[in-house]
N, C-alpha and C positions, 0 to 999 in steps of 0.2 A: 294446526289443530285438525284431528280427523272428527268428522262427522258423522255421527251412525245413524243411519235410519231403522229406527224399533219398530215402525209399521211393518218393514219389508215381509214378514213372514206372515202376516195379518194379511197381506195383499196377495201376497203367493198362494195362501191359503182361499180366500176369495176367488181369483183368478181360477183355479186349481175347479173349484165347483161350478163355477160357471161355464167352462168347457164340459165337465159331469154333466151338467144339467142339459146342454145341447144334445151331448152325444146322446145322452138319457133317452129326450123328445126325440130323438132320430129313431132310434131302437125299436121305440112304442111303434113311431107309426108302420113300420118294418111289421109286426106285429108280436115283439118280443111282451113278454110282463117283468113289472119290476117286481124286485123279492125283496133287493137291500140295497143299502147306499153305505158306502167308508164304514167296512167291516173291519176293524183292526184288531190284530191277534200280534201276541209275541212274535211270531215268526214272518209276519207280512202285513199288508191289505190289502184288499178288496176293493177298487173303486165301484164297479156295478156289479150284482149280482141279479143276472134275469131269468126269461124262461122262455126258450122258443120251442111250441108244443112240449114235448116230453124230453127236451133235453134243458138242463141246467145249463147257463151261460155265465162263466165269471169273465167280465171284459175290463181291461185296461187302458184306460183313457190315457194319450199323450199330446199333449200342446208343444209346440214350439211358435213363437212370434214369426219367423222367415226360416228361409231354410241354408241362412248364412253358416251353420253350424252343424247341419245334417237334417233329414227328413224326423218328425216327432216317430213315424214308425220304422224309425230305424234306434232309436233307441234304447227299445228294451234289450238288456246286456241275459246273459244265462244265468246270472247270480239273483236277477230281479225275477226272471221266469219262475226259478225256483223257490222265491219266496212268495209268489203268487200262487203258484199249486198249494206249496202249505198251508198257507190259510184259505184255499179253497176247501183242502183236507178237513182244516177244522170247523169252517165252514159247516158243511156237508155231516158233519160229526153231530155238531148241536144241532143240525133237522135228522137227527137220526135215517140219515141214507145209508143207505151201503155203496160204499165207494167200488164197490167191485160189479153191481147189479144195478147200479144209477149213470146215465147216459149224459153225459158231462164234456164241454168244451172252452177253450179260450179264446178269444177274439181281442181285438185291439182295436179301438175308435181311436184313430189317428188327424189329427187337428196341425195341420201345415201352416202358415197365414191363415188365406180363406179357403182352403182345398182340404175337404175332409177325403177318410177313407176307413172303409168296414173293411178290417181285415178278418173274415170268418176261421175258423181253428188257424189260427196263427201260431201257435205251438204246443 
């Protein structure tokens, strides 16, 4: 008999914020402001959305436990970049920005074990 664990995704989910929330408090004291948290659109989401002076920050939070499987920021693939722009797009749409005259970048808080890293316009 297989066993399923129905929490898993409950946990994943928890774990998943609890690294947000780190990376979160890191940012602040950085001096970034928070705008939003787990923005989700059809086309992606958004784990932080900040603001460092006059530029908009949409950053993606990566966790990995060890780096028996690769570094957490080596993971983001170009299929995930580009679901992160889109919903920065739309983002940026419902505060009525103008994506062409608003000063905007993407970063990655990358969470290894215990070895964090601010990767600033990371792509």
């Amino acid at each position: 008999m297989v066993k399923i664990n129905l929490n898993r995704k409950v946990n994943n989910n928890q774990i998943g914020k609890h690294y947000e929330n780190i990376a979160c408090q890191y940012l602040i004291k950085q001096g970034l402001t928070l705008l939003a948290k787990n923005c989700q659109y059809r086309l992606g989401e958004l784990d932080l959305v900040m603001r460092d002076n006059a530029c908009y920050v949409f950053v993606e939070v990566r966790y990995r436990k060890n780096a028996d499987f690769g570094y957490a920021a080596t993971t983001i693939t170009q299929s995930k970049q580009n679901k992160i722009k889109q919903a920065a797009q739309c983002w940026m749409l419902t505060q009525n920005l103008n994506i062409e005259k608003t000063e905007f970048r993407f970063d990655v808080f990358a969470i290894t074990g215990k070895t964090q890293q601010w990767i600033i316009n990371a792509f």
